[in-house]
HTML snippet that shows the backbone in 3Dmol.js (N, CA, C, O; Angstrom):
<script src="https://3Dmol.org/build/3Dmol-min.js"></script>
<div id="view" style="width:600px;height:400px;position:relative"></div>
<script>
const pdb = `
ATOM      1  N   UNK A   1      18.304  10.030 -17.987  1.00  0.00           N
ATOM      2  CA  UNK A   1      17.048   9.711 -17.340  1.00  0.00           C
ATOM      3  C   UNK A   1      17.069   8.312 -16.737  1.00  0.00           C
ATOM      4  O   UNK A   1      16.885   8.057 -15.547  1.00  0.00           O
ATOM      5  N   UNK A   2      17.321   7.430 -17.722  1.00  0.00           N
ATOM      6  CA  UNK A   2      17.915   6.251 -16.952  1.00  0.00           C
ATOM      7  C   UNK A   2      18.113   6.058 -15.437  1.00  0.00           C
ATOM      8  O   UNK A   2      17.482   5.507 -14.535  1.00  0.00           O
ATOM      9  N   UNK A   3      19.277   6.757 -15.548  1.00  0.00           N
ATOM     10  CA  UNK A   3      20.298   6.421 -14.114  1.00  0.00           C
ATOM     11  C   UNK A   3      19.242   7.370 -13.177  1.00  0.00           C
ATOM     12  O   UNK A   3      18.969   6.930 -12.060  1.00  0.00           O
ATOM     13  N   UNK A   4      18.717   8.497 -13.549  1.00  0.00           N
ATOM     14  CA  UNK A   4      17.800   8.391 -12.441  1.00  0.00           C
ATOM     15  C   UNK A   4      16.432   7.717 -11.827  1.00  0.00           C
ATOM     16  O   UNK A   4      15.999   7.835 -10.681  1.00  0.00           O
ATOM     17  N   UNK A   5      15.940   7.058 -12.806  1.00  0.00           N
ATOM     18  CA  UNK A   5      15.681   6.527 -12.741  1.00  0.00           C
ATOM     19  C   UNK A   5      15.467   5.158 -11.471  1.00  0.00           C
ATOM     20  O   UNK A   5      14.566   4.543 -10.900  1.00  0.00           O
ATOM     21  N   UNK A   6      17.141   5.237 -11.547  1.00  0.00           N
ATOM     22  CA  UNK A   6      17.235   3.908 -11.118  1.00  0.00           C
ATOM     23  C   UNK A   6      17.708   4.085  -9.633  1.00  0.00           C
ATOM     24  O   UNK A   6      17.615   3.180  -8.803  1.00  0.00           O
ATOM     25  N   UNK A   7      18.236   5.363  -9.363  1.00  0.00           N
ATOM     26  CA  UNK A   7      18.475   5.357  -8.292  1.00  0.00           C
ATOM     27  C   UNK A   7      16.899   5.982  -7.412  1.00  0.00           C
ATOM     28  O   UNK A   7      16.511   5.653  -6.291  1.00  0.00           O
ATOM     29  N   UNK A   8      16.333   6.829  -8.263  1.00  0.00           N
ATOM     30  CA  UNK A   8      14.844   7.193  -7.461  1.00  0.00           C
ATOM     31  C   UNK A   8      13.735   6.514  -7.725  1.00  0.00           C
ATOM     32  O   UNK A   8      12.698   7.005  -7.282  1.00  0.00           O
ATOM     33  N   UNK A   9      13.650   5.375  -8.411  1.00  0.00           N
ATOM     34  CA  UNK A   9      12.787   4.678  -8.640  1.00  0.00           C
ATOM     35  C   UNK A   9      12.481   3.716  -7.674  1.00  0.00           C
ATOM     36  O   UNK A   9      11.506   3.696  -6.922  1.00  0.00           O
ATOM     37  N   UNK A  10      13.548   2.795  -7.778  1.00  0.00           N
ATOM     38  CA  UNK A  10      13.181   2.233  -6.436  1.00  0.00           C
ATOM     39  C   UNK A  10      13.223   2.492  -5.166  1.00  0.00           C
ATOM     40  O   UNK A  10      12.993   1.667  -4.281  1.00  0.00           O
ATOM     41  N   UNK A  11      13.564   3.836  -4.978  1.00  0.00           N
ATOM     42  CA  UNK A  11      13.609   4.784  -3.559  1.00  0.00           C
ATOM     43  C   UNK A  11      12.098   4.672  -3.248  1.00  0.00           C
ATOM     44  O   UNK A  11      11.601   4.106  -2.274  1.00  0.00           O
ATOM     45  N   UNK A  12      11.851   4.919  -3.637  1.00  0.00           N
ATOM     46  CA  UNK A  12       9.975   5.034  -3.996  1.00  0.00           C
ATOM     47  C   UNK A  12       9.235   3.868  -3.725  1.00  0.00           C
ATOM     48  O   UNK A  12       8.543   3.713  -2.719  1.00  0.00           O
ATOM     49  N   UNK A  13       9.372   3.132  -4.540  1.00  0.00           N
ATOM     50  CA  UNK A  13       8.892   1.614  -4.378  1.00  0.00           C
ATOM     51  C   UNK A  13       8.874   1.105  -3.053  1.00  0.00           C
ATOM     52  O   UNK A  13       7.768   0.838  -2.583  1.00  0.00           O
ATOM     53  N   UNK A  14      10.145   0.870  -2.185  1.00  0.00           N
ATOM     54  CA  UNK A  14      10.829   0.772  -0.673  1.00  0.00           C
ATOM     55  C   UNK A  14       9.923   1.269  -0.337  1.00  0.00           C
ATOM     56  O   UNK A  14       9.003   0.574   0.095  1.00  0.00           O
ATOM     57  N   UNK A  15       9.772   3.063  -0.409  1.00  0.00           N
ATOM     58  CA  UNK A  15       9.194   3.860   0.406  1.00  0.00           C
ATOM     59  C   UNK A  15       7.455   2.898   0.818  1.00  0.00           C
ATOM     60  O   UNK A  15       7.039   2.383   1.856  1.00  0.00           O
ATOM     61  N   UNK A  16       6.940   3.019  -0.400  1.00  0.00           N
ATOM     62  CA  UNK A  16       5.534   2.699  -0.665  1.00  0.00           C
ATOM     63  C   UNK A  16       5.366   1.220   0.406  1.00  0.00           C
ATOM     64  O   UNK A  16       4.634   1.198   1.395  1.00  0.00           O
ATOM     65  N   UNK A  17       6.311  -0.068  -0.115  1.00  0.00           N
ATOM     66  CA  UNK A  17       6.736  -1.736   0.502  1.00  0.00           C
ATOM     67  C   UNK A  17       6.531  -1.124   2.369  1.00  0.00           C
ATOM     68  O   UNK A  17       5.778  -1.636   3.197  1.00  0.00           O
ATOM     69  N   UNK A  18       7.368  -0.041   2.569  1.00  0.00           N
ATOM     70  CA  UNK A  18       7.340   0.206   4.070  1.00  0.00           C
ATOM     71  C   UNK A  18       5.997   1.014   4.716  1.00  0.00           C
ATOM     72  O   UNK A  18       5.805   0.891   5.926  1.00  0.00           O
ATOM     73  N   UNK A  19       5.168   1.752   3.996  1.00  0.00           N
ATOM     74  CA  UNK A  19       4.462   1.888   4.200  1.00  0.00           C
ATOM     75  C   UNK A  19       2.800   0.931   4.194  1.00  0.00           C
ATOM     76  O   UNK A  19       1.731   0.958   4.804  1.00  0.00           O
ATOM     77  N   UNK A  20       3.265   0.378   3.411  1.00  0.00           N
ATOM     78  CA  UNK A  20       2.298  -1.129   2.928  1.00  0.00           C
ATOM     79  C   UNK A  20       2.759  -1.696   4.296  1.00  0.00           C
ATOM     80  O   UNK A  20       1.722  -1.737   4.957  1.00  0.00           O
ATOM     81  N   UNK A  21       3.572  -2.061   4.906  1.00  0.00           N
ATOM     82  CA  UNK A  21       3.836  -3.206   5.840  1.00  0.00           C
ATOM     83  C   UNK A  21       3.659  -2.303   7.808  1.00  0.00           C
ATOM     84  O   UNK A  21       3.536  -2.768   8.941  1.00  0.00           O
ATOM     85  N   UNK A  22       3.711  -1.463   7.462  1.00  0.00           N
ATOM     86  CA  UNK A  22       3.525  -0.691   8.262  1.00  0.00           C
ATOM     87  C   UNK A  22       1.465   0.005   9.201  1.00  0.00           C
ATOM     88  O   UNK A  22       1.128   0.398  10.317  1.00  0.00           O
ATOM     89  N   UNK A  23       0.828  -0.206   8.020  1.00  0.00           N
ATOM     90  CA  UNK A  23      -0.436  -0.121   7.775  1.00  0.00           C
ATOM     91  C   UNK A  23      -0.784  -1.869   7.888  1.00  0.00           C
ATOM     92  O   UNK A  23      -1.897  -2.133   8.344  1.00  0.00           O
ATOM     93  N   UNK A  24      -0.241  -2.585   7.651  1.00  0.00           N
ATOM     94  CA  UNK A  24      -0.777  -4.115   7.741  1.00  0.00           C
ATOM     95  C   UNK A  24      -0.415  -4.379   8.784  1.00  0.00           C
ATOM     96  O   UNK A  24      -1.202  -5.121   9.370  1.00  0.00           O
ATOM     97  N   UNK A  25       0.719  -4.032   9.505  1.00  0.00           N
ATOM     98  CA  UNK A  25       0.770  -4.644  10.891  1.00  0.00           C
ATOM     99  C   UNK A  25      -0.051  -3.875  11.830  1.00  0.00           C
ATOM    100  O   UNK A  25      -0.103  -4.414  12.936  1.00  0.00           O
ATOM    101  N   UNK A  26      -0.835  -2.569  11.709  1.00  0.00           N
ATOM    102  CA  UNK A  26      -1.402  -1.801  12.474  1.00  0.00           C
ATOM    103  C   UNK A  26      -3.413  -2.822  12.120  1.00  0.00           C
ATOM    104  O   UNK A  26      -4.331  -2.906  12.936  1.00  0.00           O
ATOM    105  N   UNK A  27      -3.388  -3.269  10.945  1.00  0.00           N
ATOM    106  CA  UNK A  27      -4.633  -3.764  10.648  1.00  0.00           C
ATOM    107  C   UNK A  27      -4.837  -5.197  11.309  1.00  0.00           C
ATOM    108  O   UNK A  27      -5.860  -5.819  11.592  1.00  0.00           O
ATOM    109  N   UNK A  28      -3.547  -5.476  11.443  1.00  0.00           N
ATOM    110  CA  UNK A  28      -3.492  -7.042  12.063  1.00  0.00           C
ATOM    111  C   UNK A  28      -3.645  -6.897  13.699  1.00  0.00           C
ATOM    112  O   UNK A  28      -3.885  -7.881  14.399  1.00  0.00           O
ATOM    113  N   UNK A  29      -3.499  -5.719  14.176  1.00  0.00           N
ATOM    114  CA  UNK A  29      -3.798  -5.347  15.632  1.00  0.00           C
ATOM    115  C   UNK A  29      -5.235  -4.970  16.022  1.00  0.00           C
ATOM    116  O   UNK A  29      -5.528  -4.644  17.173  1.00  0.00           O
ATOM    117  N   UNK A  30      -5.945  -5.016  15.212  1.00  0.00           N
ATOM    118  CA  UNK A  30      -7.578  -4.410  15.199  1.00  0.00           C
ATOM    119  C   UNK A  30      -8.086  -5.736  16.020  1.00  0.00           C
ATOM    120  O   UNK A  30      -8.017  -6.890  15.598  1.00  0.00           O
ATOM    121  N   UNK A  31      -8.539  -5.376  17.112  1.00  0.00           N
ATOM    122  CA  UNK A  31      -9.519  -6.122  17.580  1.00  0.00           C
ATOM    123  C   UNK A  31     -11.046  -7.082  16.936  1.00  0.00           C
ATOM    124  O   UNK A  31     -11.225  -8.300  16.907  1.00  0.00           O
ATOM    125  N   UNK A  32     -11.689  -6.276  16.614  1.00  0.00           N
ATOM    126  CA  UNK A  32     -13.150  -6.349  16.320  1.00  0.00           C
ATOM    127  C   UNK A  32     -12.854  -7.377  14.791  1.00  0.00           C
ATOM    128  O   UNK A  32     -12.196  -6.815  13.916  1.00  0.00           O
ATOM    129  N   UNK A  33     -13.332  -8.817  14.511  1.00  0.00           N
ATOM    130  CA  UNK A  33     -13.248  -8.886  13.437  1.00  0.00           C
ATOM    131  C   UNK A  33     -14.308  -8.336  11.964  1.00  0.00           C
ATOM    132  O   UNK A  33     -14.218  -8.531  10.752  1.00  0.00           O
ATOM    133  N   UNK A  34     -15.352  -7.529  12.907  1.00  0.00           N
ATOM    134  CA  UNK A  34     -15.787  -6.760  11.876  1.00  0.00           C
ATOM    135  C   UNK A  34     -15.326  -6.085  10.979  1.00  0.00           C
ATOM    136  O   UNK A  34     -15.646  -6.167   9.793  1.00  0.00           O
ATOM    137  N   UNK A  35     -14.099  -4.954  11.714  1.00  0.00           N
ATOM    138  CA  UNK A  35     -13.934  -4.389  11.373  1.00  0.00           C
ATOM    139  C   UNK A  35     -12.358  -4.227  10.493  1.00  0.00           C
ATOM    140  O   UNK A  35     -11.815  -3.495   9.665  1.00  0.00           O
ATOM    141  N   UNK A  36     -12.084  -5.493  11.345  1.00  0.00           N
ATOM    142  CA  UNK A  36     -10.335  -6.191  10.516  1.00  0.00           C
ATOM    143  C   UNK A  36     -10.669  -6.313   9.040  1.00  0.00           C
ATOM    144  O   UNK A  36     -10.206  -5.509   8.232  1.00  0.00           O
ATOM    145  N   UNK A  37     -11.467  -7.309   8.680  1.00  0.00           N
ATOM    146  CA  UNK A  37     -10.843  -7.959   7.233  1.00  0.00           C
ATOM    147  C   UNK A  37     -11.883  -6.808   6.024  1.00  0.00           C
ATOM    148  O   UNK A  37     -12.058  -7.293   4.907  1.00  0.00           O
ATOM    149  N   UNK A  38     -12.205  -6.072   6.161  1.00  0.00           N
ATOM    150  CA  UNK A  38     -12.055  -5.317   5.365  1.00  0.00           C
ATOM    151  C   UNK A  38     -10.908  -4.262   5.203  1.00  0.00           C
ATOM    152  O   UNK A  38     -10.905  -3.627   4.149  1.00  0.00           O
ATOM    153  N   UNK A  39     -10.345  -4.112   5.741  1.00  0.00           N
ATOM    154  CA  UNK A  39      -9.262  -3.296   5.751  1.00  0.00           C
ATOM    155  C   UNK A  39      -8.103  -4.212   5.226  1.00  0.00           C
ATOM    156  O   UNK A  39      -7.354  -3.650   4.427  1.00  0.00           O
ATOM    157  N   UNK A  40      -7.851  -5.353   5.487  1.00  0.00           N
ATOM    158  CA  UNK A  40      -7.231  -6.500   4.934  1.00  0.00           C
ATOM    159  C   UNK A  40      -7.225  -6.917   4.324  1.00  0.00           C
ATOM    160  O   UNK A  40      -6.285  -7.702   4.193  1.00  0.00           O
ATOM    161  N   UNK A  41      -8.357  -6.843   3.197  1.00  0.00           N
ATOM    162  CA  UNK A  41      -8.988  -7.318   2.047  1.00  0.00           C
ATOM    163  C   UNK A  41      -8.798  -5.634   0.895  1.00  0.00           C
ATOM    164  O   UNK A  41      -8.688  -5.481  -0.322  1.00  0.00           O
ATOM    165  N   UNK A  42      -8.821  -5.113   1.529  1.00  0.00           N
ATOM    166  CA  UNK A  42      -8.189  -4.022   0.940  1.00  0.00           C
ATOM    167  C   UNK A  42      -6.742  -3.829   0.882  1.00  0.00           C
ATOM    168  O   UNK A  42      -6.316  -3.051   0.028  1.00  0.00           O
ATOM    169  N   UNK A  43      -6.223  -4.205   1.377  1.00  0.00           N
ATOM    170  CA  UNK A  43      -4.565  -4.010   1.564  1.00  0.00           C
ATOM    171  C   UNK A  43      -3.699  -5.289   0.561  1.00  0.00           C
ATOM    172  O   UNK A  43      -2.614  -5.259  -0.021  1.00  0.00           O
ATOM    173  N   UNK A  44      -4.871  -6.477   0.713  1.00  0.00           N
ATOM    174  CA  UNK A  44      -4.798  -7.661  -0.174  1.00  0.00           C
ATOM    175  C   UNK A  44      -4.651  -7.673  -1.357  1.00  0.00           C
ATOM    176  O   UNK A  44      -4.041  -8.524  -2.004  1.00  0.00           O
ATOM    177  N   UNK A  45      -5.533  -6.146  -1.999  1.00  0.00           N
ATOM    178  CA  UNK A  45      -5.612  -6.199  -3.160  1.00  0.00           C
ATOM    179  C   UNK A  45      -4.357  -5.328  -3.621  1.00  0.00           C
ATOM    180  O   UNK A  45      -4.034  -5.266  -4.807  1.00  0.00           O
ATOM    181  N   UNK A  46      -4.039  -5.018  -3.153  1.00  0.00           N
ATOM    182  CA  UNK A  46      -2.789  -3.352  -3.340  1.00  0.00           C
ATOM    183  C   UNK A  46      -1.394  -4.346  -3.193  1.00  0.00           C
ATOM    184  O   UNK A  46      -0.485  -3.970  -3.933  1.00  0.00           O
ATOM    185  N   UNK A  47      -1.090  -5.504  -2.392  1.00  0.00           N
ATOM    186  CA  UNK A  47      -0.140  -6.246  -2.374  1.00  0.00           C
ATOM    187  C   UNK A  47       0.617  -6.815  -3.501  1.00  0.00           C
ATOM    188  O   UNK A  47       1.807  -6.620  -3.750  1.00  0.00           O
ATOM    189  N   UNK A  48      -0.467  -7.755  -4.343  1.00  0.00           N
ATOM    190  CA  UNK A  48      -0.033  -8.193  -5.664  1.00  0.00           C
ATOM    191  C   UNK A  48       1.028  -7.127  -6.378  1.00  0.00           C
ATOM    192  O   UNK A  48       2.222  -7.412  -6.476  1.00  0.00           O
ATOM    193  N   UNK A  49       0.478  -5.866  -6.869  1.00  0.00           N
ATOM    194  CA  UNK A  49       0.735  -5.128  -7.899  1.00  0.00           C
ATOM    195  C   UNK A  49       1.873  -4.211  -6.587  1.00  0.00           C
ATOM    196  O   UNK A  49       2.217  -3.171  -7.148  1.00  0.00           O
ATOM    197  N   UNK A  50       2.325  -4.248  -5.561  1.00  0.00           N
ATOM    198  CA  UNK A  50       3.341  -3.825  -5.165  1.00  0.00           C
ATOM    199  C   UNK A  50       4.354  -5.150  -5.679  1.00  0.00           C
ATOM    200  O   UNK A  50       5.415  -5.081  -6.300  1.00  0.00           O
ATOM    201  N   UNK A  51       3.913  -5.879  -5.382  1.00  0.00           N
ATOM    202  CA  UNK A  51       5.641  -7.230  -5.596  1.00  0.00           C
ATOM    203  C   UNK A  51       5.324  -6.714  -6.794  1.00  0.00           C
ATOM    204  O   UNK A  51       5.990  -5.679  -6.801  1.00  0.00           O
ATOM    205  N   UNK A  52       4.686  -6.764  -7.909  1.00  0.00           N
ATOM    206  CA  UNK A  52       5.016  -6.192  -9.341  1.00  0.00           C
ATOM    207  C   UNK A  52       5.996  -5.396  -9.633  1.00  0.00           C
ATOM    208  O   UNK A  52       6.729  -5.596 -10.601  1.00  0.00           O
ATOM    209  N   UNK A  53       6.136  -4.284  -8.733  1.00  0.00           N
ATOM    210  CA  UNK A  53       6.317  -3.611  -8.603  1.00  0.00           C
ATOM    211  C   UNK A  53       8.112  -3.646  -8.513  1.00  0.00           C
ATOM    212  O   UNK A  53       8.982  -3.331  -9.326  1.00  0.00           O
ATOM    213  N   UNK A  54       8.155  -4.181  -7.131  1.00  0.00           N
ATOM    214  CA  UNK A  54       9.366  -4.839  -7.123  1.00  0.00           C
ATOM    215  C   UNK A  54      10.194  -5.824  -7.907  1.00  0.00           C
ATOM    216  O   UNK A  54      11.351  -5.678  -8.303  1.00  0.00           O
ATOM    217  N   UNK A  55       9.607  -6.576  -8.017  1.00  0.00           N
ATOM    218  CA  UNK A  55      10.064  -7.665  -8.993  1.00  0.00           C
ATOM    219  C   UNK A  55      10.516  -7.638 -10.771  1.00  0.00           C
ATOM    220  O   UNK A  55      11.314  -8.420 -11.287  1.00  0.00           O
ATOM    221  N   UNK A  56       9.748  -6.496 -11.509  1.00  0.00           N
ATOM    222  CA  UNK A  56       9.904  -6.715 -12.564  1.00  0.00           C
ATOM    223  C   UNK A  56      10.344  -5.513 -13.260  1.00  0.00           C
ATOM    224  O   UNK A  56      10.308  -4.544 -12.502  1.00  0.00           O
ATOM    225  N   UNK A  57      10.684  -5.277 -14.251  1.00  0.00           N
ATOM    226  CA  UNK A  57      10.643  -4.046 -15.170  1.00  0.00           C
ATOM    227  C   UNK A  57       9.970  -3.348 -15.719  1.00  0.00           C
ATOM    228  O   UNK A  57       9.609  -3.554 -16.878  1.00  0.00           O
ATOM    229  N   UNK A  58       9.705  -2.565 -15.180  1.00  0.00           N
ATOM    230  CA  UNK A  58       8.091  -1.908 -15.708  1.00  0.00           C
ATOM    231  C   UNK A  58       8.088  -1.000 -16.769  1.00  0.00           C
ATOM    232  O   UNK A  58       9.231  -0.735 -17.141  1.00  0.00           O
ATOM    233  N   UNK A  59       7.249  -0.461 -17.352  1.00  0.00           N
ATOM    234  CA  UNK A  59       8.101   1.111 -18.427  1.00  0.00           C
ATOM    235  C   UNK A  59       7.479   1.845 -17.014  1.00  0.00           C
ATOM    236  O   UNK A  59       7.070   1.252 -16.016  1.00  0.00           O
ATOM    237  N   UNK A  60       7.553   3.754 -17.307  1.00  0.00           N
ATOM    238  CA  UNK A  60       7.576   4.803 -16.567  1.00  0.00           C
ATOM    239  C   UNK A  60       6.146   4.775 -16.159  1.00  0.00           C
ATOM    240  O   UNK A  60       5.806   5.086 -15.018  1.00  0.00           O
ATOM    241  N   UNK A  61       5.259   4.387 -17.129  1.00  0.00           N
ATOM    242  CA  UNK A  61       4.308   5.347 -17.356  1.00  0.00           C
ATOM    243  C   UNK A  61       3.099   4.052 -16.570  1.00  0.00           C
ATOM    244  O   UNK A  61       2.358   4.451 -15.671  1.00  0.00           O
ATOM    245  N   UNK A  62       3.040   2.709 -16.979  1.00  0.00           N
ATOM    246  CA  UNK A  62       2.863   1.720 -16.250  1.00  0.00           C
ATOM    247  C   UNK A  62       3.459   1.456 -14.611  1.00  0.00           C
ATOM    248  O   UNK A  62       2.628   0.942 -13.863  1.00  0.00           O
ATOM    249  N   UNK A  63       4.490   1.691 -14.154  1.00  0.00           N
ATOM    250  CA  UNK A  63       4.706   2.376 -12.766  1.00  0.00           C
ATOM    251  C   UNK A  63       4.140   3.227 -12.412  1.00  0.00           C
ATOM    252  O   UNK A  63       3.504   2.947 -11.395  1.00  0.00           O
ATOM    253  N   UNK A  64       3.973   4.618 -12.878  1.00  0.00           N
ATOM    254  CA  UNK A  64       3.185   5.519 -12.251  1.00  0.00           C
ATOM    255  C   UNK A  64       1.810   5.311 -11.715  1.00  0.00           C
ATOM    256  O   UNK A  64       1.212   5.654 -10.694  1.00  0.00           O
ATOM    257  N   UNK A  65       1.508   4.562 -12.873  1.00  0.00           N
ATOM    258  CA  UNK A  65      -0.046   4.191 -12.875  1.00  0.00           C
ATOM    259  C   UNK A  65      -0.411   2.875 -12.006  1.00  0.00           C
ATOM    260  O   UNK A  65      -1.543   2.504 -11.694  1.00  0.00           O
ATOM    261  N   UNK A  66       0.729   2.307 -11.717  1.00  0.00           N
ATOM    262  CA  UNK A  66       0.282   1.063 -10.470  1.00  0.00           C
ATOM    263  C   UNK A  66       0.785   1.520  -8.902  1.00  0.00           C
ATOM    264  O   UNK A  66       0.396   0.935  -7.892  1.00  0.00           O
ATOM    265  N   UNK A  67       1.739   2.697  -8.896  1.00  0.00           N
ATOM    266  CA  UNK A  67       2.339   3.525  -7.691  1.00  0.00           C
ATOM    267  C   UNK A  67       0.851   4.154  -7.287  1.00  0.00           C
ATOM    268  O   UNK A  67       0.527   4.362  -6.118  1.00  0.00           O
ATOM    269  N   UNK A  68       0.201   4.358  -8.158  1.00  0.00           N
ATOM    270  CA  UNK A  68      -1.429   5.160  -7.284  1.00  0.00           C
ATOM    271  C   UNK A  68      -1.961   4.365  -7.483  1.00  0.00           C
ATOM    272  O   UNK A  68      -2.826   4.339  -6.609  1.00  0.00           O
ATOM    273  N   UNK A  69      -2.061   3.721  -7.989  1.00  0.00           N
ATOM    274  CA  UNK A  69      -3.145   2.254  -7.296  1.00  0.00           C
ATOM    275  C   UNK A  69      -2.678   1.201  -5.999  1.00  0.00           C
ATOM    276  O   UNK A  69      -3.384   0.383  -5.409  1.00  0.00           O
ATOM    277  N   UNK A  70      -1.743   1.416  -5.860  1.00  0.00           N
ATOM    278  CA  UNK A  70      -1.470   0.937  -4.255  1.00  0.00           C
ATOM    279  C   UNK A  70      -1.172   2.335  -3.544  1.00  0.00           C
ATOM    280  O   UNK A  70      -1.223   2.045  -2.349  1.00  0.00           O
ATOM    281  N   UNK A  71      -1.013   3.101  -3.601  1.00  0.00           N
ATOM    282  CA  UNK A  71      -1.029   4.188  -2.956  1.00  0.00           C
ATOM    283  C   UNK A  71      -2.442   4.583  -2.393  1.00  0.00           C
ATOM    284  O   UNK A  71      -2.613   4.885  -1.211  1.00  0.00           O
ATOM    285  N   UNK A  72      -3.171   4.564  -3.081  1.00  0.00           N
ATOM    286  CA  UNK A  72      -4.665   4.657  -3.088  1.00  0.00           C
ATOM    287  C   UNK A  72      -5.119   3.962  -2.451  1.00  0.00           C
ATOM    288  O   UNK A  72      -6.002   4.391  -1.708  1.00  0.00           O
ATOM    289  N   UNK A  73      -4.735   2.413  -2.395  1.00  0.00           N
ATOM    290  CA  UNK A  73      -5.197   1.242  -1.586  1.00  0.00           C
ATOM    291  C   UNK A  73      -4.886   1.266  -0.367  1.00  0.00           C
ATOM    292  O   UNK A  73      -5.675   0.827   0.470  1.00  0.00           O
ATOM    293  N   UNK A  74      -3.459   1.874   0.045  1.00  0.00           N
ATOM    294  CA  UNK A  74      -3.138   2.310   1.576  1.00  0.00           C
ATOM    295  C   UNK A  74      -4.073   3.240   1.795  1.00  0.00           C
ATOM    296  O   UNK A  74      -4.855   3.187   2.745  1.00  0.00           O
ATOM    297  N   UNK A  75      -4.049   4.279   0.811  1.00  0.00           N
ATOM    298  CA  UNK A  75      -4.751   5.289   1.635  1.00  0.00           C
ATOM    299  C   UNK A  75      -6.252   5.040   1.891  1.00  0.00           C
ATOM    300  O   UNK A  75      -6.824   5.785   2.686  1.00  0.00           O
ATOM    301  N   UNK A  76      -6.794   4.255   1.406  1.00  0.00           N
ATOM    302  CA  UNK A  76      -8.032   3.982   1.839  1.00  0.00           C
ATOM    303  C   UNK A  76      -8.311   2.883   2.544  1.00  0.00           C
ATOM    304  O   UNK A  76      -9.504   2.581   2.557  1.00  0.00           O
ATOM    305  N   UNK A  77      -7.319   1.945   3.344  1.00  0.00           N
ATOM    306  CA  UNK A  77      -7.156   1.167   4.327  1.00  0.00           C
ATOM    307  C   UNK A  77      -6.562   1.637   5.630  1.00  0.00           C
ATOM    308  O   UNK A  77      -6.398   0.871   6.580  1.00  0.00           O
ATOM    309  N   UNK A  78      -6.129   3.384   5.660  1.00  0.00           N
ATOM    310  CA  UNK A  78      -5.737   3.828   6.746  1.00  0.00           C
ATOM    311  C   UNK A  78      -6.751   4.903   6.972  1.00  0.00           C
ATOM    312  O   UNK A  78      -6.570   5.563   7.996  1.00  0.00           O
ATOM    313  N   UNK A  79      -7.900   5.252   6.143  1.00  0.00           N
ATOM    314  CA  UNK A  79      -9.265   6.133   6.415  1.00  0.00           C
ATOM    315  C   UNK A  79      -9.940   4.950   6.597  1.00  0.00           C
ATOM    316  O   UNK A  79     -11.151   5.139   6.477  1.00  0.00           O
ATOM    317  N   UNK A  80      -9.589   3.542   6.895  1.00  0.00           N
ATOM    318  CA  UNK A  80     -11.311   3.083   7.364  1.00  0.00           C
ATOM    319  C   UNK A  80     -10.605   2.856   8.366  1.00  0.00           C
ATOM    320  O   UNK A  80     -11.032   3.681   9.174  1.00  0.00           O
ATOM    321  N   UNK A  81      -9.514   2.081   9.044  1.00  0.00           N
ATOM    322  CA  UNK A  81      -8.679   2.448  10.521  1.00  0.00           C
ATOM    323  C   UNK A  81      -9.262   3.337  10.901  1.00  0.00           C
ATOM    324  O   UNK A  81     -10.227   3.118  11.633  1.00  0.00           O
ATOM    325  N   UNK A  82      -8.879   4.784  10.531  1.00  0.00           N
ATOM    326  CA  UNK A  82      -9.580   5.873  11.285  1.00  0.00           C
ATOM    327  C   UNK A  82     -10.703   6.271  11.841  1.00  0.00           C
ATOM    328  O   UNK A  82     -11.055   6.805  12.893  1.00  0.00           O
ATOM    329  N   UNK A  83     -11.333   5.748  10.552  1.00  0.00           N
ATOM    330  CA  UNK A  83     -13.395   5.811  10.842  1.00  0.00           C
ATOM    331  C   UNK A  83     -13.708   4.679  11.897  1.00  0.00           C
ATOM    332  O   UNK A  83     -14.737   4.792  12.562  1.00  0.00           O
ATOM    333  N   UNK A  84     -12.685   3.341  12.131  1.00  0.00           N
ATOM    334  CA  UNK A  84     -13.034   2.482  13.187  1.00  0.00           C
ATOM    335  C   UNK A  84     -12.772   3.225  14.064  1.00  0.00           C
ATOM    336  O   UNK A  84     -13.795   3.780  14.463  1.00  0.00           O
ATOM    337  N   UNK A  85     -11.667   3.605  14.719  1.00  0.00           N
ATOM    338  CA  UNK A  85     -11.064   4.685  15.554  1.00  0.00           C
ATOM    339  C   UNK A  85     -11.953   5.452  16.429  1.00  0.00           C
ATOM    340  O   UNK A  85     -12.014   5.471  17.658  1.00  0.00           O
ATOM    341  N   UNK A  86     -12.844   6.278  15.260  1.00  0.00           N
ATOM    342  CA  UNK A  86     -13.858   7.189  15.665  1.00  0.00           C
ATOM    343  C   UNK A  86     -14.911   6.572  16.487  1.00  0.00           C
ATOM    344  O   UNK A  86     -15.353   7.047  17.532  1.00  0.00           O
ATOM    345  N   UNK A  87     -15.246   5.557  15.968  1.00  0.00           N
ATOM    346  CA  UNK A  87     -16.555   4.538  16.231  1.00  0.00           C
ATOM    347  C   UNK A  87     -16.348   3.739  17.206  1.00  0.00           C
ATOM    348  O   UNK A  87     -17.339   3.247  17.746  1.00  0.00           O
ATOM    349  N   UNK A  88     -15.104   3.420  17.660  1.00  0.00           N
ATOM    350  CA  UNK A  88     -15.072   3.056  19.116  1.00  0.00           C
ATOM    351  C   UNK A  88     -15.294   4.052  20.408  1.00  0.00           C
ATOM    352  O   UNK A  88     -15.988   3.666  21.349  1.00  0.00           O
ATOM    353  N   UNK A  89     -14.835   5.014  20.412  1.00  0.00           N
ATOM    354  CA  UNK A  89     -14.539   6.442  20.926  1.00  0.00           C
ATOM    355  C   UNK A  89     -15.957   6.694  21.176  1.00  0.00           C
ATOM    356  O   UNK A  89     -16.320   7.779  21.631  1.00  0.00           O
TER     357      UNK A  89
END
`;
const viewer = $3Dmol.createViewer("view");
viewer.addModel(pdb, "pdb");
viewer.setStyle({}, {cartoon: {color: "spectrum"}});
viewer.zoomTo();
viewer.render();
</script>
C-alpha cells in the first residue's frame, strides 16, 4: 500500500496544485472588482491546506479529508466564475 501510495498520491496532489493555479489565473483575469475578490478570497482559503498538502506527511485519512476541502474550494470558485459569466451576458 505504501508504494502506492506514493506513486498515486502525489499524482493527485499535482493534479489538484494544477488545477488550483489554473482557476486562479482565470480569477485574476475578471474584470469587475466586484466580482474578483470573492472568488480570490475563496481560492485563498483552499491554498494554505494545498502547500500542506505538498509539503508534509500526512496519514491517508487526513489527506483525504483536506483533498475535498480544496477540491470543494475550487469547485466553488469556478461556480461563482460561472454565475459572473451568466450575469454579464
Amino acid at each position: 500500500m505504501f508504494l502506492i501510495d506514493i506513486i498515486f498520491g502525489k499524482k493527485k496532489i499535482y493534479r489538484l496544485r494544477k488545477s488550483y493555479d489554473r482557476t486562479r489565473e482565470k480569477a485574476d483575469k475578471i474584470r469587475g472588482r466586484d466580482f474578483r475578490l470573492p472568488v480570490l478570497r475563496m481560492l485563498d482559503q483552499a491554498e494554505p491546506t494545498l502547500v500542506l498538502l505538498e509539503e508534509h506527511k500526512i496519514s491517508r485519512f487526513e489527506k483525504a479529508r483536506m483533498i475535498k476541502y480544496v477540491e470543494a474550494g475550487i469547485r466553488e470558485a469556478k461556480k461563482m466564475m460561472d454565475e459572473e459569466k451568466a450575469v454579464k451576458i
